[in-house]
C-alpha positions in Angstrom: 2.5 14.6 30.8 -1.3 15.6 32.1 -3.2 18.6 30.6 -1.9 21.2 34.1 1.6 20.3 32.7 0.9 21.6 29.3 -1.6 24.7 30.6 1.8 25.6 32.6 3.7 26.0 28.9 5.6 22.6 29.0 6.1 21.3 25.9 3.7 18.2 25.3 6.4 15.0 24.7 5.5 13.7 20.3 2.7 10.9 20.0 3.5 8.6 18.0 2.2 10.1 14.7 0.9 7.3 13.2 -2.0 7.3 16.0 -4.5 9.5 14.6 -6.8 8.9 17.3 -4.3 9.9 20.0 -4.0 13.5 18.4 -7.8 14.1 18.8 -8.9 15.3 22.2 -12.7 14.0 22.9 -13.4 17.7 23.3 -12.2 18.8 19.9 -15.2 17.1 18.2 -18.0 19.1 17.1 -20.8 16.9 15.6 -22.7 20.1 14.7 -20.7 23.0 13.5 -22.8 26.0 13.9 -20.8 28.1 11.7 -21.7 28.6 8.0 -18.2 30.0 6.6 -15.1 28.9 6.5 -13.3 31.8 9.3 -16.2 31.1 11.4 -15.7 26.9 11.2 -12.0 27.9 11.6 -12.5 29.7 14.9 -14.7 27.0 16.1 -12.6 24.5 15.6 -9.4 25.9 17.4 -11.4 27.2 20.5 -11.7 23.2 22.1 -8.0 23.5 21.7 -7.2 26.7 23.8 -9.5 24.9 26.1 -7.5 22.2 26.8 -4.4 24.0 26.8 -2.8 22.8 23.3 -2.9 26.3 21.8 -0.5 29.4 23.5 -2.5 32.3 21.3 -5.3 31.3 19.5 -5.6 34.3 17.0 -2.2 33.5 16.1 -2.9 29.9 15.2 -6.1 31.4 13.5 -4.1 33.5 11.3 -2.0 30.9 10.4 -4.4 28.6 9.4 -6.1 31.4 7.2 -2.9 32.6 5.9 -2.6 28.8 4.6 -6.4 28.8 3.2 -5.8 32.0 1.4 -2.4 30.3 -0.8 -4.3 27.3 -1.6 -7.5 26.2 -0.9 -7.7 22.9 1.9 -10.9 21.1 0.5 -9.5 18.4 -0.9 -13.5 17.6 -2.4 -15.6 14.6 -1.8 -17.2 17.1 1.5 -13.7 17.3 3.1 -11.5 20.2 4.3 -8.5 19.9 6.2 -7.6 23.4 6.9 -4.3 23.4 8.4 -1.1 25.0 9.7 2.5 24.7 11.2 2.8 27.5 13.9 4.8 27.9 17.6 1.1 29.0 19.0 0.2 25.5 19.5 2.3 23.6 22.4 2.2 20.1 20.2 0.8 18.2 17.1 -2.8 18.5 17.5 -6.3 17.1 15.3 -9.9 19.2 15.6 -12.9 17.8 13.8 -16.3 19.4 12.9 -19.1 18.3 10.8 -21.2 20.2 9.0 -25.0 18.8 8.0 -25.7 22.3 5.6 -21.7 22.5 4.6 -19.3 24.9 4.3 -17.7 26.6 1.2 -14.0 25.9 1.3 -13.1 26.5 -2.2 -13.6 22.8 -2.8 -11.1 21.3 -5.7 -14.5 19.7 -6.6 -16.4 23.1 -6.1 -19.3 21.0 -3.6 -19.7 22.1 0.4 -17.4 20.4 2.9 -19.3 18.7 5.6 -16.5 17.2 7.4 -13.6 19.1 8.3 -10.4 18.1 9.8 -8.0 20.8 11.3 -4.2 20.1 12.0 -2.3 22.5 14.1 1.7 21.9 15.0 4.3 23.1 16.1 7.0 25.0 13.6 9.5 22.1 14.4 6.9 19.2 13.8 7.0 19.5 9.6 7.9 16.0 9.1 5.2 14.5 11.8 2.9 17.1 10.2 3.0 16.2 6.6 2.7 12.6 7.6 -0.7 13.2 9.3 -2.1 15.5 6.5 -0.9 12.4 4.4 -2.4 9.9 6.7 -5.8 11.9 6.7 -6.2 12.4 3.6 -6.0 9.2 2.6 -8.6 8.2 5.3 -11.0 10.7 4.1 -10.5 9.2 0.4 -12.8 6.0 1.5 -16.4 6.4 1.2 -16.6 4.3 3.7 -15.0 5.9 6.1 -16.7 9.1 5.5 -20.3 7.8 6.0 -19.0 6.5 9.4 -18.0 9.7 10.1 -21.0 11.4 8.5 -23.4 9.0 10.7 -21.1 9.0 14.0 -23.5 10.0 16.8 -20.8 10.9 19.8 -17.4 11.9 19.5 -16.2 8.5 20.9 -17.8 7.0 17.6 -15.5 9.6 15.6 -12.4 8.5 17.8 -13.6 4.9 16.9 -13.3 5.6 13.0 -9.7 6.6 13.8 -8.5 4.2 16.2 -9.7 1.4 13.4 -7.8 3.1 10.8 -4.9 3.2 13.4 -5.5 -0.5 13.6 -5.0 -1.5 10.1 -2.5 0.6 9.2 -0.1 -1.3 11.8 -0.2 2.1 14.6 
């Protein structure tokens, strides 16, 4: 299926959700969020996906995603939010990542500024698939490692890389 096939409203076929990498369009990564609060890092991170066609009403999806923030707070600490929601305004399982030099206050478990922020958007009838990336994420962003690399990543391809090689070693 190519991007016209999804702008016309066909439903996008399931990558395989182990792929992390496959779920991140090139154009969904910000290297320098402009935003300085969490709605406004929010909005900036679903607009690259009505862009490309993944998300049918892009308020909606940003109400759902707020709607989530405001039962339970998505930074997870150690500088990382994954704000995140299940929703029939996006037309398949889909990643966004920002970054953040000054962070961002996301209500932190850890109460520190999120400078890296992932944002999962699916479909209503994607929950397993969707747990199992907010699962596969968050344990990536639990390695220091891996969030330097993403820290220091100088082009979205570098981001993609951090993702494919976690694809990699987990056998995806």
């Amino acid at each position: 299926m190519n991007l016209s096939d999804v702008k016309s409203g066909q439903t996008a076929p399931a990558p395989q959700v182990g792929a992390l990498a496959t779920l991140l369009p090139r154009s969904a990564i910000i290297l320098e969020l402009k935003s300085r609060n969490k709605e406004g890092v929010i909005q900036e991170l679903v607009q690259p996906l009505v862009s490309t066609g993944l998300v049918k009403d892009e308020s909606g999806l940003i109400a759902a995603i707020l709607s989530r923030e405001n039962l339970e707070s998505t930074g997870i600490g150690l500088g990382v939010a994954i704000p995140h929601a299940r929703t029939d305004t996006v037309t398949t399982l889909s990643l966004a990542f920002g970054r953040s030099e000054a962070g961002v206050d996301f209500a932190s478990l850890d109460g520190k500024p999120c400078h890296l922020v992932f944002l999962i958007a699916a479909p209503e009838g994607r929950k397993r698939d969707y747990i199992s990336v907010l699962a596969k994420l968050s344990s990536l962003l639990r390695r220091e490692t891996v969030r330097d690399r993403l820290a220091r990543a100088q082009t979205p391809e570098e981001v993609s890389a951090v993702l494919e090689q976690f694809d990699a070693a987990s056998g995806r």
